[in-house]
DOTIZA-306943 format. One record per residue: chain; residue in one letter; x, y, z of N, C-alpha, C in turn; residue number from 1. Coordinates in steps of 0.001 Angstrom, whole numbers, plus 500000, padded with zeros to 6 digits. Layout:
REM residues N
+-------+-----+--------+--------+--------+--------+--------+--------+--------+--------+--------+-----+
! chain ! res !   n.px !   n.py !   n.pz !  ca.px !  ca.py !  ca.pz !   c.px !   c.py !   c.pz !   n !
+-------+-----+--------+--------+--------+--------+--------+--------+--------+--------+--------+-----+
!     A !   A !      X !      Y !      Z !      X !      Y !      Z !      X !      Y !      Z ! NUM !
...
+-------+-----+--------+--------+--------+--------+--------+--------+--------+--------+--------+-----+
END
This chain:
REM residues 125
+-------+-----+--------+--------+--------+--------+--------+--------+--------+--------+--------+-----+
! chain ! res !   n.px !   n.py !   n.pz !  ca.px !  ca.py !  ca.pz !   c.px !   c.py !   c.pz !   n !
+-------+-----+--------+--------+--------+--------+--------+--------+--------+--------+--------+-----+
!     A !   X ! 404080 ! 946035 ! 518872 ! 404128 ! 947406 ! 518592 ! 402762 ! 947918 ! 518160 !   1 !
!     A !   X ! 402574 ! 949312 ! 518701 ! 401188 ! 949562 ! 518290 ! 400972 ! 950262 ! 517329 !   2 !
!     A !   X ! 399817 ! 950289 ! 516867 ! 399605 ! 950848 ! 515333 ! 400071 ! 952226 ! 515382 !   3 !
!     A !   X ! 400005 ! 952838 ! 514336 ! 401178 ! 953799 ! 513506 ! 399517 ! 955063 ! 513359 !   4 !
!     A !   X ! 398494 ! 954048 ! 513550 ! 397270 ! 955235 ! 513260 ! 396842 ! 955832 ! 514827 !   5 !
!     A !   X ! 396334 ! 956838 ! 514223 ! 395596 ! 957969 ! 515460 ! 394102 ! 957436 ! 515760 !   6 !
!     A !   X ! 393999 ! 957360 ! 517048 ! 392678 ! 956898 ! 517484 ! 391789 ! 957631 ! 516980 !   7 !
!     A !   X ! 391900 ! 958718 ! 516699 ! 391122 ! 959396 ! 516093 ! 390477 ! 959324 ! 514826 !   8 !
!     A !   X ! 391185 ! 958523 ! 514086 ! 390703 ! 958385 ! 512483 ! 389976 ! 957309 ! 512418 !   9 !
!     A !   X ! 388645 ! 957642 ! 510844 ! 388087 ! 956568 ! 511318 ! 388478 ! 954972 ! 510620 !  10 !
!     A !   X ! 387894 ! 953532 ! 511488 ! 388419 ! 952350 ! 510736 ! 388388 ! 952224 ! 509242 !  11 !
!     A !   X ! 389402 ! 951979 ! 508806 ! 389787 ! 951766 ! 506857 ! 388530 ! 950933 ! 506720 !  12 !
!     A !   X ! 387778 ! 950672 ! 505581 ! 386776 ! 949860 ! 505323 ! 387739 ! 948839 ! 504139 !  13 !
!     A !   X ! 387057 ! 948240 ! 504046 ! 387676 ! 947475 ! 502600 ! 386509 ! 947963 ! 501635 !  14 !
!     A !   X ! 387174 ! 947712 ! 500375 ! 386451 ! 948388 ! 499452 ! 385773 ! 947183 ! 499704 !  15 !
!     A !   X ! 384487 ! 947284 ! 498840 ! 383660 ! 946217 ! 498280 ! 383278 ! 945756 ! 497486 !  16 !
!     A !   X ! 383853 ! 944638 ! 496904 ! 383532 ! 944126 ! 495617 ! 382485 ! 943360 ! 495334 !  17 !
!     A !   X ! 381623 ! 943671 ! 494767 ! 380572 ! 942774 ! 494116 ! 380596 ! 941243 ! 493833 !  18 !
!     A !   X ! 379321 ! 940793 ! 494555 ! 379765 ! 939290 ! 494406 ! 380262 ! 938702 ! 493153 !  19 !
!     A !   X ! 380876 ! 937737 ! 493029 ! 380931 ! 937360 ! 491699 ! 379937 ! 936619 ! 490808 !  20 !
!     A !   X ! 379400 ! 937110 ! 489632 ! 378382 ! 936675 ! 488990 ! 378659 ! 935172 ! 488532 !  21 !
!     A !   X ! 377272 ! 934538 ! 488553 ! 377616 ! 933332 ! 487730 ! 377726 ! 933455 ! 486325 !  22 !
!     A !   X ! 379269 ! 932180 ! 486135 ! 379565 ! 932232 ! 485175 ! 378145 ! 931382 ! 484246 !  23 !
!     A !   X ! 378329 ! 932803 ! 483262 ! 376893 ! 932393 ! 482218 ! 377901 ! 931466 ! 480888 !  24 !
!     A !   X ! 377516 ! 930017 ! 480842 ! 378075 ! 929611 ! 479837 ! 377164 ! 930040 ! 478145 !  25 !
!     A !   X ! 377648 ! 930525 ! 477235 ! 376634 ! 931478 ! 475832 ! 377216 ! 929624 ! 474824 !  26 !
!     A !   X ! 376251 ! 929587 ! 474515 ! 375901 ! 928343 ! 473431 ! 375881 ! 929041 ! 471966 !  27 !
!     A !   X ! 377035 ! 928964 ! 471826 ! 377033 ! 929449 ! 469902 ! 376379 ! 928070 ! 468987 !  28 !
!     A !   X ! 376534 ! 928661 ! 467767 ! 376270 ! 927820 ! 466902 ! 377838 ! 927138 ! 466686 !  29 !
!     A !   X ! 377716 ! 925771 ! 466499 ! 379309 ! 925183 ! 466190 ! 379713 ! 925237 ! 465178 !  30 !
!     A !   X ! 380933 ! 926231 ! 464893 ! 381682 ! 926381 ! 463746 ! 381625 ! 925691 ! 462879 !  31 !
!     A !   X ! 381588 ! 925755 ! 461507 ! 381786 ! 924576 ! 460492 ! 383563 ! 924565 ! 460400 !  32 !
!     A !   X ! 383928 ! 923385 ! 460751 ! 385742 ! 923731 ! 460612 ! 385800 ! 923289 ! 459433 !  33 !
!     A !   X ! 386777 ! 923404 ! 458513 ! 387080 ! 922517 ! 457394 ! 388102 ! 921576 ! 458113 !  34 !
!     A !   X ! 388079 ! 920397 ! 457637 ! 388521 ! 918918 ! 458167 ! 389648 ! 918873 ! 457022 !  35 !
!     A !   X ! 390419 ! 919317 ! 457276 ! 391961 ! 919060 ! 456409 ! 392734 ! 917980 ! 455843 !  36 !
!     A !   X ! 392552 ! 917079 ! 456572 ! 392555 ! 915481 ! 456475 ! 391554 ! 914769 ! 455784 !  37 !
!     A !   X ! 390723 ! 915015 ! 455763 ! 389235 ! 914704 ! 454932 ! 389398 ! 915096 ! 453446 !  38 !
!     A !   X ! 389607 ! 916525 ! 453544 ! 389643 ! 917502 ! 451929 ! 390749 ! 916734 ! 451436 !  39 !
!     A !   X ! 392060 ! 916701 ! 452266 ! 393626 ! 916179 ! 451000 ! 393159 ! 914972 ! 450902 !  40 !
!     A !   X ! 392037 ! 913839 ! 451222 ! 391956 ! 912910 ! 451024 ! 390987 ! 912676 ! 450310 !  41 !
!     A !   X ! 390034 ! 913237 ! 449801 ! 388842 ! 913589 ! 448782 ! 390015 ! 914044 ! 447696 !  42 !
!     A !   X ! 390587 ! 914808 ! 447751 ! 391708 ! 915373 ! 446622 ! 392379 ! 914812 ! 446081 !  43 !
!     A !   X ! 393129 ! 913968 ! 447019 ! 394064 ! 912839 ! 446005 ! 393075 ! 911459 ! 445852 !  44 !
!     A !   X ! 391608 ! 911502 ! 445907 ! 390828 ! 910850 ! 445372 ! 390413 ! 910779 ! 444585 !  45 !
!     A !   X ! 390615 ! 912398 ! 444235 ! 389968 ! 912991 ! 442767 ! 390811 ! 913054 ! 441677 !  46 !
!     A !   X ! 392150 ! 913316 ! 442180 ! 393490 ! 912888 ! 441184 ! 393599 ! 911546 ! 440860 !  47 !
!     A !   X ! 393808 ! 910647 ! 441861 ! 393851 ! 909248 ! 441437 ! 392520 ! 908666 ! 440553 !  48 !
!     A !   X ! 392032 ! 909428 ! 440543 ! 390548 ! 908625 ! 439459 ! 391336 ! 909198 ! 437881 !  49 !
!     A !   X ! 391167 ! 910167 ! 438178 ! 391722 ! 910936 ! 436567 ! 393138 ! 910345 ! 436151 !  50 !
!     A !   X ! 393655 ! 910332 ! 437059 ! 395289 ! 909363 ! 436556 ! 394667 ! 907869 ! 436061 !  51 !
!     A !   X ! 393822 ! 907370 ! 437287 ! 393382 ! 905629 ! 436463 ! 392715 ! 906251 ! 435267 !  52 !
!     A !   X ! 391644 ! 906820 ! 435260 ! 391032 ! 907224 ! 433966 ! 391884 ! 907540 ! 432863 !  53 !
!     A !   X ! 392326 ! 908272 ! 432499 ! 393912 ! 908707 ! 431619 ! 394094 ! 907381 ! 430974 !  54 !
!     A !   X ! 394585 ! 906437 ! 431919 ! 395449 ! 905236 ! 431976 ! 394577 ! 904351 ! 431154 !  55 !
!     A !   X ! 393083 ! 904456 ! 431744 ! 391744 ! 903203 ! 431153 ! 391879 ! 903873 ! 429449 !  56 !
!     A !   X ! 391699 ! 905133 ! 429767 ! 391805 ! 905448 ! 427691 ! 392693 ! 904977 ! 427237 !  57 !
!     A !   X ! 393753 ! 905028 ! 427359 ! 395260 ! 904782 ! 426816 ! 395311 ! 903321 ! 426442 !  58 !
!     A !   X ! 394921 ! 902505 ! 427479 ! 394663 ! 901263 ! 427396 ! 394164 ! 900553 ! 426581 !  59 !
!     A !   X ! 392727 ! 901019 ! 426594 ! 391439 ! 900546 ! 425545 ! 392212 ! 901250 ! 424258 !  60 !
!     A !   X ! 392628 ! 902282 ! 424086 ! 393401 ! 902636 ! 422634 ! 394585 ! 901709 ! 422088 !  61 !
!     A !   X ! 395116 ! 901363 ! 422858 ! 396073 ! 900563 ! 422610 ! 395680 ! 899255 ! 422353 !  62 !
!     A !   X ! 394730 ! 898811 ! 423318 ! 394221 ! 896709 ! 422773 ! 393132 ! 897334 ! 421297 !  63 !
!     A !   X ! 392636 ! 898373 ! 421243 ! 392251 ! 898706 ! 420152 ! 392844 ! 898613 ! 418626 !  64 !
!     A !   X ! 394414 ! 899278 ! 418954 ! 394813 ! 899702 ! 417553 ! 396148 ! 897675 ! 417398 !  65 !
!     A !   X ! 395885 ! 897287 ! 418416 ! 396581 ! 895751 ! 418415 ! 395859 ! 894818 ! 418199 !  66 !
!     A !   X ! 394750 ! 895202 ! 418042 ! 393523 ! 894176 ! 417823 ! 393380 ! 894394 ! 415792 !  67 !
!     A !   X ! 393480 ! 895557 ! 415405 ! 393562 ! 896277 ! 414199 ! 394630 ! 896067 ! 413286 !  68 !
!     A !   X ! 395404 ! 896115 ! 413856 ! 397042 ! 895624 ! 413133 ! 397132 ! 893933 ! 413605 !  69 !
!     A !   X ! 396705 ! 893126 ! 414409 ! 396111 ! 891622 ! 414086 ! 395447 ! 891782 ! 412829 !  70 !
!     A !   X ! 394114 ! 892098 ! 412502 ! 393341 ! 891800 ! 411704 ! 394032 ! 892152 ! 410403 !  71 !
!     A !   X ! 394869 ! 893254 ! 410372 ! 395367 ! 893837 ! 408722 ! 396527 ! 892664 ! 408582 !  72 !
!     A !   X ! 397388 ! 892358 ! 409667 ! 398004 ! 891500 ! 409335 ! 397796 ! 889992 ! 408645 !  73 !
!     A !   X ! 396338 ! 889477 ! 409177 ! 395879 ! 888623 ! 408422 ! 395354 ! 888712 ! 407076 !  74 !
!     A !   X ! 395300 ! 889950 ! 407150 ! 394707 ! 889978 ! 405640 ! 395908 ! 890167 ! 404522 !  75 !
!     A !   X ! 397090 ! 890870 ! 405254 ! 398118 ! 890975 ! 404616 ! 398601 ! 889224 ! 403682 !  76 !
!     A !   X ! 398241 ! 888821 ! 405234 ! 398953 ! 887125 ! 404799 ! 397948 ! 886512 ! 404072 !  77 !
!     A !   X ! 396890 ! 886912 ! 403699 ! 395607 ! 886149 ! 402867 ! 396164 ! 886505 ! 401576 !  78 !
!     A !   X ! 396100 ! 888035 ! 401377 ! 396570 ! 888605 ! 400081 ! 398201 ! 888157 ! 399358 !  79 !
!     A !   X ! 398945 ! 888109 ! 400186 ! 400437 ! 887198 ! 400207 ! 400098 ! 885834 ! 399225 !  80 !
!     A !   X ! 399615 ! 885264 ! 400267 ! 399047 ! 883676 ! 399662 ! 398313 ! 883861 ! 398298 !  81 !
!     A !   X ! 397100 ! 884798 ! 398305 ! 396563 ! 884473 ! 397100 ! 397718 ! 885050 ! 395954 !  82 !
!     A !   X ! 398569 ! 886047 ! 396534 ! 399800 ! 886364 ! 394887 ! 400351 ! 885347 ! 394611 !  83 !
!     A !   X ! 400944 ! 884576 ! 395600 ! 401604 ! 883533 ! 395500 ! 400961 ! 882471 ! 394158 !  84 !
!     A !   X ! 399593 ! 882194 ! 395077 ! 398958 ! 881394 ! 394044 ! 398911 ! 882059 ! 392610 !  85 !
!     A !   X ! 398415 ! 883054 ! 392079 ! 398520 ! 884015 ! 391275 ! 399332 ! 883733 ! 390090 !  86 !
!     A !   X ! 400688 ! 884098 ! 390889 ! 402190 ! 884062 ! 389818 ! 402208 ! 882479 ! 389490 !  87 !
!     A !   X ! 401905 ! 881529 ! 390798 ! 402093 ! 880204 ! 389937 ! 401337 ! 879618 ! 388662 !  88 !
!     A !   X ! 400041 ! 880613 ! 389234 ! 398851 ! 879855 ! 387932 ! 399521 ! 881064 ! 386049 !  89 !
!     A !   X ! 400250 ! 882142 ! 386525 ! 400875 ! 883088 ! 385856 ! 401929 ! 882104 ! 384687 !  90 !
!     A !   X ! 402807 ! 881432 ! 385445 ! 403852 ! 881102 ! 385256 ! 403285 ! 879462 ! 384520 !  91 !
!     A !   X ! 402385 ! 878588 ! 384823 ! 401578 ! 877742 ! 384024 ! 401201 ! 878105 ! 382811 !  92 !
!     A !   X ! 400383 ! 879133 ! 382900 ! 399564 ! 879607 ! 381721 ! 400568 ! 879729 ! 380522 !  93 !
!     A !   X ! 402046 ! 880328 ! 381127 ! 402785 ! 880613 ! 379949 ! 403640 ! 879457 ! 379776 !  94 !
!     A !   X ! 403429 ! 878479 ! 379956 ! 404401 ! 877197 ! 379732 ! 403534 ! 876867 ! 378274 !  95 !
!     A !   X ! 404594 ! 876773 ! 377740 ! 403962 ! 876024 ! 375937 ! 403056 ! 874533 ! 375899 !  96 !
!     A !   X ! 403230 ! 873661 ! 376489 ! 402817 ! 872592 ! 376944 ! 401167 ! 873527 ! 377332 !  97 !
!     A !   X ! 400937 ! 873883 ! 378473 ! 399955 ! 874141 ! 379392 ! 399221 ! 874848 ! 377922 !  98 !
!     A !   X ! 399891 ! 875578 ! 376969 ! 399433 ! 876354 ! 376285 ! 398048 ! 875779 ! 374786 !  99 !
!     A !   X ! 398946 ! 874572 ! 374621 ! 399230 ! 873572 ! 373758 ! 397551 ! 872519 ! 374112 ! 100 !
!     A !   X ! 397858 ! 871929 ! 375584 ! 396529 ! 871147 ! 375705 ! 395419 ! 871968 ! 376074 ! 101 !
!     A !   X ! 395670 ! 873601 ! 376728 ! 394178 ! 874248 ! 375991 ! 393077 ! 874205 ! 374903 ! 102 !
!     A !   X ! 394548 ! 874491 ! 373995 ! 393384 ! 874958 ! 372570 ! 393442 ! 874045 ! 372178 ! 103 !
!     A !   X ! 394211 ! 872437 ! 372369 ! 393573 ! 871224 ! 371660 ! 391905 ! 871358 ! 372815 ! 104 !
!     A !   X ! 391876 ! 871532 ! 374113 ! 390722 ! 871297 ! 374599 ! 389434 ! 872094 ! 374049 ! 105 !
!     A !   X ! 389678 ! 873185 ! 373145 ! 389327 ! 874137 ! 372869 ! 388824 ! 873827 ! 371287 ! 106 !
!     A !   X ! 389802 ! 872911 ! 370636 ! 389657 ! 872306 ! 369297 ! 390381 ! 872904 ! 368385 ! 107 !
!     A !   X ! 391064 ! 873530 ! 368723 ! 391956 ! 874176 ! 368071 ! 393217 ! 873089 ! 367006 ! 108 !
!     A !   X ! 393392 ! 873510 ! 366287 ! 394345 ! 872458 ! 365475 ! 395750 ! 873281 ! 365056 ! 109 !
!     A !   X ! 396866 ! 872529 ! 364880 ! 397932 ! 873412 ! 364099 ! 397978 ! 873498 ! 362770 ! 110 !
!     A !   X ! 399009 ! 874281 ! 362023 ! 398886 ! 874179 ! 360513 ! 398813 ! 872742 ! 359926 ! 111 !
!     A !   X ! 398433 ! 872784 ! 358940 ! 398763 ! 871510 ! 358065 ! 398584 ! 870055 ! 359066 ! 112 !
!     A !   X ! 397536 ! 870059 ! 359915 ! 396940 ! 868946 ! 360492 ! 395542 ! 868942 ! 360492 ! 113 !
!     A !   X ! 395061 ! 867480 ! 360105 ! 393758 ! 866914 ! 359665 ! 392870 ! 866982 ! 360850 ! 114 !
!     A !   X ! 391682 ! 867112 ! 360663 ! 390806 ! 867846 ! 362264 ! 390161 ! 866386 ! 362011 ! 115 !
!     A !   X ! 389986 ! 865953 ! 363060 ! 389406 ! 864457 ! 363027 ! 388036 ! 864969 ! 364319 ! 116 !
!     A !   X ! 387190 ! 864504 ! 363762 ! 385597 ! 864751 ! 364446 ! 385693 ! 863522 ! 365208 ! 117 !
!     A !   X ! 385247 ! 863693 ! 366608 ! 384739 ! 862548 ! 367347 ! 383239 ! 862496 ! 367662 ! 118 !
!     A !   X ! 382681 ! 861441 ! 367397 ! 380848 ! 861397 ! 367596 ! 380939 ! 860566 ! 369146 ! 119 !
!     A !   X ! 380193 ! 861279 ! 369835 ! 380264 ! 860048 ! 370796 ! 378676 ! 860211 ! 371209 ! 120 !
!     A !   X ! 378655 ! 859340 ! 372140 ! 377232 ! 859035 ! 372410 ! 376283 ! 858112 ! 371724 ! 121 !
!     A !   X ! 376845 ! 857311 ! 370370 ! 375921 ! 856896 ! 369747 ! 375404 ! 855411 ! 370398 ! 122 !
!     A !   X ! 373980 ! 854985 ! 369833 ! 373926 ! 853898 ! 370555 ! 374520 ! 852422 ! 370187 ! 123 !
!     A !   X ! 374821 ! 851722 ! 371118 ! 375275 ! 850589 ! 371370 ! 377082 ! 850783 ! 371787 ! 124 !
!     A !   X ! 377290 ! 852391 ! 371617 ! 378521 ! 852271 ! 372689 ! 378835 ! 852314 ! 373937 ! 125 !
+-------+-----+--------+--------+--------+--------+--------+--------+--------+--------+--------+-----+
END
């Protein structure tokens, strides 16, 4: 079938499109991204130090104040012992006997007894 146009008109052109330009690739500067995986892992790096840290004080306070209550305790038991000794030498002193060979050591005499002098040292003893 023949065309639908009049010989008379003139041939349709095609429009004309401009060649296509080369593609210009543009070179930016490369973004700084933040690395998300990096940061939460610097982060709970920075928590976990301060939690061990926390933990290292607590620690050293504690072998501190157990090291402290050792030492008072020994002294507790030094001071124990020496009462002990104490009341026994207490409880001597007041025995009549214990009382008795003092002040003879002392020279002491009772009533109505003769004081007898001892010389010693002389020669040919």
């Amino acid at each position: 079938m023949p065309s639908a146009r009049s010989a008379t008109a003139a041939p349709r052109r095609q429009p004309r499109t401009p060649p296509p330009k080369p593609h210009r690739v543009v070179r930016r500067a490369p973004k700084l991204r933040v690395r998300w995986d990096r940061a939460g892992r610097v982060g709970l790096l920075v928590v976990l130090t301060v939690v061990v840290g926390l933990y290292v004080q607590h620690t050293l306070s504690y072998l501190q104040t157990r090291s402290q209550a050792g030492s008072q305790e020994a002294l507790v038991d030094s001071l124990a012992r020496q009462n002990a000794n104490l009341a026994r030498e207490q409880q001597s002193l007041n025995d009549p006997a214990t009382i008795v060979r003092d002040a003879r050591a002392l020279g002491m005499v009772r009533p109505n007894e003769r004081p007898y002098a001892v010389v010693s040292g002389l020669p040919g003893h």
